[in-house]
C-alpha positions in Angstrom: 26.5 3.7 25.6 29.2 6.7 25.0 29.2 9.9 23.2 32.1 10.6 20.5 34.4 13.9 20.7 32.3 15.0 17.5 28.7 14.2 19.5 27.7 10.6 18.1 26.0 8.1 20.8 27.6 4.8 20.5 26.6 1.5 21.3 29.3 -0.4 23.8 29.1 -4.5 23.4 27.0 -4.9 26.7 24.1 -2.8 25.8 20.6 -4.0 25.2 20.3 -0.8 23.1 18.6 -3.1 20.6 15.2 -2.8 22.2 15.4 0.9 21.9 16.7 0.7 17.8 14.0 -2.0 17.7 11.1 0.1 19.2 12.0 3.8 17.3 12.9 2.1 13.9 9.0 0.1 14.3 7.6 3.2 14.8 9.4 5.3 12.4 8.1 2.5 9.5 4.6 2.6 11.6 4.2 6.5 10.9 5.6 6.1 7.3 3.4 3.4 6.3 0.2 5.7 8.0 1.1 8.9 5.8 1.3 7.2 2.7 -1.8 5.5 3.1 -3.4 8.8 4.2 -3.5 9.9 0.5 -5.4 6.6 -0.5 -8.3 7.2 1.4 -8.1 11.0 0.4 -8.6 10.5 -3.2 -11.7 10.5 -3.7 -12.3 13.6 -1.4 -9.2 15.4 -3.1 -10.9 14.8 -6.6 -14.3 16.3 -5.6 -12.5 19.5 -4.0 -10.1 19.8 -6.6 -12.1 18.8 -9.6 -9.2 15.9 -10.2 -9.7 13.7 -13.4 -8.6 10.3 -12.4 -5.3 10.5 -14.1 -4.4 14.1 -12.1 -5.3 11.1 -8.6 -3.0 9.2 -10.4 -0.1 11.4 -10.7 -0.4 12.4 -7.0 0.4 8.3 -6.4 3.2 8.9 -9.0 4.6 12.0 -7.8 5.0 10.7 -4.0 6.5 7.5 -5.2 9.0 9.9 -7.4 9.5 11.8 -4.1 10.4 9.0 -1.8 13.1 7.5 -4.7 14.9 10.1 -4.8 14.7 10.8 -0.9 16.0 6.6 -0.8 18.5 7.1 -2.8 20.0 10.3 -0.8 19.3 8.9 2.2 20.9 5.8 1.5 24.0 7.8 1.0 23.3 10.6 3.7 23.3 7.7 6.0 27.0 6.2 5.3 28.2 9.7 5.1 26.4 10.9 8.3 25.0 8.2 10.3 21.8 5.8 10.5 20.2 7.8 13.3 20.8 11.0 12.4 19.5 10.6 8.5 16.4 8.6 10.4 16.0 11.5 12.8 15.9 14.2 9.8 13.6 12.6 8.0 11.1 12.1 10.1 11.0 15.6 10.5 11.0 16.4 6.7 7.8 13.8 5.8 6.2 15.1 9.2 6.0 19.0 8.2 5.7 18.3 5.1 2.9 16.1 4.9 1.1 18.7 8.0 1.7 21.4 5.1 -0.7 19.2 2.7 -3.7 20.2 5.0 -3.4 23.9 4.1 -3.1 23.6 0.2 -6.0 24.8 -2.1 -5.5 23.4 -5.5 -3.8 20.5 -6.8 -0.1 21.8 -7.8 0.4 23.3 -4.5 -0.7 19.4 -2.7 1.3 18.1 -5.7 4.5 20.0 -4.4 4.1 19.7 -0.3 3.5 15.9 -1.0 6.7 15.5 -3.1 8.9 17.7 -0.1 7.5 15.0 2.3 7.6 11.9 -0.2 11.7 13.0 0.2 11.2 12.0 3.4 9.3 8.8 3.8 11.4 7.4 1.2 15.0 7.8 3.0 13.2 7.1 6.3 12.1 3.8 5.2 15.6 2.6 3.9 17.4 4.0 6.8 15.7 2.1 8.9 16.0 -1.0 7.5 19.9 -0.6 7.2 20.0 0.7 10.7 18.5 -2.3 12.7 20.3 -4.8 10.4 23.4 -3.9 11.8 22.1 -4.7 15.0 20.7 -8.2 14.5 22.7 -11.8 14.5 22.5 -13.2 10.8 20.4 -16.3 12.3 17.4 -14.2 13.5 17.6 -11.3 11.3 14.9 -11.8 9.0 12.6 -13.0 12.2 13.2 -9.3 13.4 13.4 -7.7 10.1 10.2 -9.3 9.1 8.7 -8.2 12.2 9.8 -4.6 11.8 8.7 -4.7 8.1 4.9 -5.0 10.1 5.1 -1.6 11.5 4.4 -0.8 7.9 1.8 -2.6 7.5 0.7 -1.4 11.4 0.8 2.1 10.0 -1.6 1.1 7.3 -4.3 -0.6 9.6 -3.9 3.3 12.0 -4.5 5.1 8.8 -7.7 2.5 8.1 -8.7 3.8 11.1 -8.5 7.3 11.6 -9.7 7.6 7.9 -12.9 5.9 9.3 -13.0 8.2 11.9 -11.6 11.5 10.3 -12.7 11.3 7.1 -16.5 11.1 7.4 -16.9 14.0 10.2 -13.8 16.4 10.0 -12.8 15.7 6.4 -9.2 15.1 4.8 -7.7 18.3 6.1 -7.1 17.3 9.3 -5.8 13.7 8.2 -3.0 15.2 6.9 -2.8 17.7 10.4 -2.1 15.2 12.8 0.6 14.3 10.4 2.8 16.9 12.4 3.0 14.0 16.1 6.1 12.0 14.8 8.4 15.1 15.2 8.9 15.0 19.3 9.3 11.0 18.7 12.4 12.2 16.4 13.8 14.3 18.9 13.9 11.5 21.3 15.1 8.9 19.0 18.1 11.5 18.9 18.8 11.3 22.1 18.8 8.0 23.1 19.4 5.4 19.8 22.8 4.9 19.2 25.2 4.4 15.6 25.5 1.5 14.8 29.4 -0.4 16.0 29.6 -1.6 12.4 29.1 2.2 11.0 31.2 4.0 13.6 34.4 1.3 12.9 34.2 2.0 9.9 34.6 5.8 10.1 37.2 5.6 12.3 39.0 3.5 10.0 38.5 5.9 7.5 39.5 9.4 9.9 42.4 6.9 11.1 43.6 6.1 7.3 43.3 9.9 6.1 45.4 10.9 9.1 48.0 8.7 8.3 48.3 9.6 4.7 46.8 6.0 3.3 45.9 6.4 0.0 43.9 9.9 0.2 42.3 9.2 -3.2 40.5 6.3 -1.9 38.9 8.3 0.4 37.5 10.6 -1.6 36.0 7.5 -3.9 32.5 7.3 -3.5 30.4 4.8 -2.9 28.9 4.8 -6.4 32.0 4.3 -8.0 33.1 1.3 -5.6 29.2 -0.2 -6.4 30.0 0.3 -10.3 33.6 -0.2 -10.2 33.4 -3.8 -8.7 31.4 -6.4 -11.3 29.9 -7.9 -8.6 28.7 -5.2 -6.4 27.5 -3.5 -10.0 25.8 -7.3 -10.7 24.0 -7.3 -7.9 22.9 -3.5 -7.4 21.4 -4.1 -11.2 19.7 -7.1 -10.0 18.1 -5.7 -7.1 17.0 -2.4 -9.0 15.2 -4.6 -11.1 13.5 -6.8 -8.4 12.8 -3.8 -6.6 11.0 -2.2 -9.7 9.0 -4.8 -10.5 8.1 -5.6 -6.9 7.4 -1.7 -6.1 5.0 -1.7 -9.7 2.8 -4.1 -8.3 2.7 -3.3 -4.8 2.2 0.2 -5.0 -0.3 0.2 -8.0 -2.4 -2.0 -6.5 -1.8 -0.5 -2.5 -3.0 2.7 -4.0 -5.9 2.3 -5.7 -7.7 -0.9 -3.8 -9.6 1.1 -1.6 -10.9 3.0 -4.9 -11.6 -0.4 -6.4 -13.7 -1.5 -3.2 -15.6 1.4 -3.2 -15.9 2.5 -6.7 -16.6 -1.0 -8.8 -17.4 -3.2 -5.9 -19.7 -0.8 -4.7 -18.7 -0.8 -0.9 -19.7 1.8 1.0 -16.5 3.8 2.9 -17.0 2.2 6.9 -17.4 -1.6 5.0 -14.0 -0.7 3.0 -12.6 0.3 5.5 -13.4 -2.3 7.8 -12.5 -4.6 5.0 -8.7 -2.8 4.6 -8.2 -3.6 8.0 -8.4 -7.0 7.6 -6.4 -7.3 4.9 -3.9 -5.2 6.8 -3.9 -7.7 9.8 -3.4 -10.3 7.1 -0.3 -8.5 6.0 1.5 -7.7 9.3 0.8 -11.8 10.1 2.6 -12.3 6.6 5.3 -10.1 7.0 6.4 -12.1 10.3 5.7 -15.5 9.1 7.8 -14.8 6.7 11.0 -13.3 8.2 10.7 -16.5 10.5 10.6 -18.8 7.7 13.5 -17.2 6.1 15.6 -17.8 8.5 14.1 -21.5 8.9 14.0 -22.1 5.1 16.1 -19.3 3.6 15.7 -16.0 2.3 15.7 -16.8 -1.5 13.4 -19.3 -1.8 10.5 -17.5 0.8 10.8 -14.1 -1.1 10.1 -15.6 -4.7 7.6 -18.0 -3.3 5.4 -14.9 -1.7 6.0 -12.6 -4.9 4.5 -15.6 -7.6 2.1 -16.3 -5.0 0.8 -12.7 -5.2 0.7 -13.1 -8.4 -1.2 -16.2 -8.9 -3.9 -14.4 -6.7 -4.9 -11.2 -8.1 -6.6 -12.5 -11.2 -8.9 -14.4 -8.8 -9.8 -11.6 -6.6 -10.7 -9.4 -10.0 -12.1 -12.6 -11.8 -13.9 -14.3 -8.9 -14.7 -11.9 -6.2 -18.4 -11.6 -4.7 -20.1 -10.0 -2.1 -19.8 -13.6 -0.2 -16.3 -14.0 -0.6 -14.2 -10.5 -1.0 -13.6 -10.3 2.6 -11.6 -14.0 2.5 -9.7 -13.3 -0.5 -8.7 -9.8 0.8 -7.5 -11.8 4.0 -5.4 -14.3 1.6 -4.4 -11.7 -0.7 -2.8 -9.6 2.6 -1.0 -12.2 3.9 0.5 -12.9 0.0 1.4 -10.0 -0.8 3.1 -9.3 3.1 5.7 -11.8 2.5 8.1 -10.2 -0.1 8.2 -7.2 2.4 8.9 -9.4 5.0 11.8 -10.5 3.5 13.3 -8.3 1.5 15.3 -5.7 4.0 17.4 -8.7 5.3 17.9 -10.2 1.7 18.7 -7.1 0.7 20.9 -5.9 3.2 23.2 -9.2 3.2 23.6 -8.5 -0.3 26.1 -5.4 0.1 29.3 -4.9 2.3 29.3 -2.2 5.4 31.2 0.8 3.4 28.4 0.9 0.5 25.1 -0.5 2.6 23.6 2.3 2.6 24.1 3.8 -0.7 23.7 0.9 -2.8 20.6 -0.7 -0.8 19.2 3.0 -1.2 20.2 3.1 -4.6 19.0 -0.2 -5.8 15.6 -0.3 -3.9 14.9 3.7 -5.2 16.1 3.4 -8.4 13.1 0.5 -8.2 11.0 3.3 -7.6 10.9 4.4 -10.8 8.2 1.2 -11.5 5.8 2.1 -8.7 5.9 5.9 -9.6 4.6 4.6 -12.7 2.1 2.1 -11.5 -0.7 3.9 -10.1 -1.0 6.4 -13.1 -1.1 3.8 -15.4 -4.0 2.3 -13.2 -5.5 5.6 -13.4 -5.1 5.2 -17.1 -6.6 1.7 -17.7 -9.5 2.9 -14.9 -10.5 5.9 -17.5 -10.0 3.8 -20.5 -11.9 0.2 -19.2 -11.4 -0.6 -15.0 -9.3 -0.7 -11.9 -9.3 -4.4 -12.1 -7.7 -4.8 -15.3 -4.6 -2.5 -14.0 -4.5 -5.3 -11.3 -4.2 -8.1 -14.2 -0.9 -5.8 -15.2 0.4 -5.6 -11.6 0.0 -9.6 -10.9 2.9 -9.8 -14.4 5.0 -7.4 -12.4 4.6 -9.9 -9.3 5.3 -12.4 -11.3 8.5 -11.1 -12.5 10.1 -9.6 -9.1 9.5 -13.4 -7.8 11.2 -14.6 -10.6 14.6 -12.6 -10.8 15.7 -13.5 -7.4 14.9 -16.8 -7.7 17.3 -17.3 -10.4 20.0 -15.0 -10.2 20.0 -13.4 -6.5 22.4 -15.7 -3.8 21.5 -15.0 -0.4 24.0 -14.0 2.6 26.5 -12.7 0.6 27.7 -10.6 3.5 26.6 -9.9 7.6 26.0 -6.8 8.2 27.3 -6.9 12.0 31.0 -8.2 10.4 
């Protein structure tokens, strides 16, 4: 690798760098995924402690997926104006101190506002690194790596299953939120030693080399906003995906965050079965995820996305309809892998849907701007829990499933452009 006059590490051709992008970005998603599930398995403590009606729970599921939009959407941006690794780097640190800050709060505004400042974070992390290692990966085996990288998510969940088994019951949900605060020296590394992207820095230095010679300064100054909404195809497709992305985000998230409730509250689990029962449906997931990205780039990217997202759909009315205490842990194994499988296709599908100059910005854009469903979804659960049960906000979700499966699959090409071109 080599280091630019201005300080950015750069890959050269002959660099298995890769491994390293591969490794940081895994973990970065692996940490993410772990905080946000932290606050699921805090609920029902936070409620007691703070006296929260179930629409207040809610809101704190609404107001970190509100958080982590508008962190996509900057970050998206921050990282074509600054660089993948750098934006990655930052916001670790932002959702790391900030989510450490939650264990000190004493009431429910002041968790409210620490968990938005570290929902900026996790949301621009989790683009940022998608973008980052696609511009890394050959188009033929990207989704295979994509997909598997989308599992460090779902890795993250199964770590927070854990250590909310472990924490939870004997130290309490203060100190979940502590050890929140161990990604930052990972950050600092990831500095030092991941490299931009070729793709990135070529196209900055066509940029710096364009401004210095006097082309067309207006250009420059054009963001990537107006090129996204100035073009009718790029504007097309960012709709498109903002629209997938909200429906897909609805669903996931809605159900993601109040399942465990669900297991414990109306299935009558007690908190170590749950638990134990989360992790299996987590494993489920990751094996989705990866199946997934390898079929996509067997089958393509199109058809496995919308088949996974009706699939999910299909199954959540049978978990609610035709769960028992003989078959839950089964259908939270199917229901895992089902609903892994848009996730472990959608950064590549995504990503091949913009050119270099706008990647960041308009995936960020489009998959935040999406965001605006799941910040909905789990207060409206909260709503339809006070009003009749968690299981009929899981009838809703499946229709939002049902409809993020369906727009791609009519109206989304794949490979429209390779990222490493």
């Amino acid at each position: 690798m080599s280091i630019t006059a201005n300080g950015d590490v750069i890959a050269q051709k002959n660099d298995k760098i890769w491994i390293a992008v591969f490794i940081f970005a895994f973990l970065g998603l692996m940490v993410d995924g772990a905080d946000l599930m932290f606050l699921s398995y805090s609920l029902s403590s936070l409620k007691k402690d703070f006296g929260l009606t179930n629409v207040e729970a809610g809101m704190l599921g609404s107001i970190t997926l509100a958080g982590m939009a508008i962190g996509g959407i900057f970050g998206g941006w921050a990282a074509d104006r600054f660089g993948r690794v750098r934006t990655v780097v930052w916001t670790i640190l932002v959702f790391s101190v900030g989510t450490a800050a939650l264990g000190a709060t004493t009431n429910f505004w002041e968790f409210a506002t620490f968990r938005f400042i570290s929902a900026l974070g996790l949301g621009a992390e989790y683009v940022v690194c998608n973008t980052l290692m696609a511009e890394y990966v050959p188009t033929e085996k990207r989704t295979t790596v994509l997909g598997t990288l989308q599992a460090g998510w779902s890795v993250g969940y199964v770590v927070a299953t854990l250590l909310a088994g472990w924490i939870l019951p004997t130290y309490g949900w203060r100190w979940l939120f502590y050890i929140a605060i161990i990604p930052v020296p990972m950050a600092l590394v990831m500095r030092r030693i991941v490299p931009e992207p070729a793709t990135w820095v070529a196209a900055r230095a066509k940029a710096a080399a364009d401004k210095a010679a006097g082309v067309v300064v207006s250009v420059k100054k054009e963001s990537a906003y107006k090129i996204i909404f100035g073009d009718p195809n790029h504007r097309r497709m960012f709709i498109l995906w903002a629209l997938t992305a909200g429906f897909l985000q609805f669903g996931y998230y809605g159900v993601n965050n109040w399942m465990p409730s669900y297991l414990e509250k109306e299935l009558h689990m007690n908190f170590k079965s749950m638990t134990g029962y989360m992790v299996g449906t987590y494993v489920a997931m990751i094996l989705g995820k990866v199946i997934a990205g390898w079929l996509a780039d067997k089958f393509g990217r199109r058809a496995i996305f919308a088949l996974g997202a009706i699939g999910t759909a299909a199954f959540l009315p049978v978990i609610v309809m035709y769960n028992s205490p003989e078959n839950i842990v089964y259908l939270l194994v199917i229901f895992g892998f089902l609903y892994g499988v848009p996730y472990g296709v959608n950064a590549t599908y995504m990503t091949e849907s913009f050119e270099t100059k706008i990647r960041g910005s308009a995936v960020g854009g489009a998959y935040n701007v999406g965001r605006i469903g799941a910040a909905i979804a789990p207060a409206a659960i909260g709503y339809l829990a006070t009003e009749g049960s968690i299981g009929l906000g899981f009838l809703v979700m499946a229709g939002a499933y049902f409809v993020c499966g369906l727009i791609p699959a009519l109206f989304i090409k794949e490979k429209l452009y390779d990222p490493l071109k």
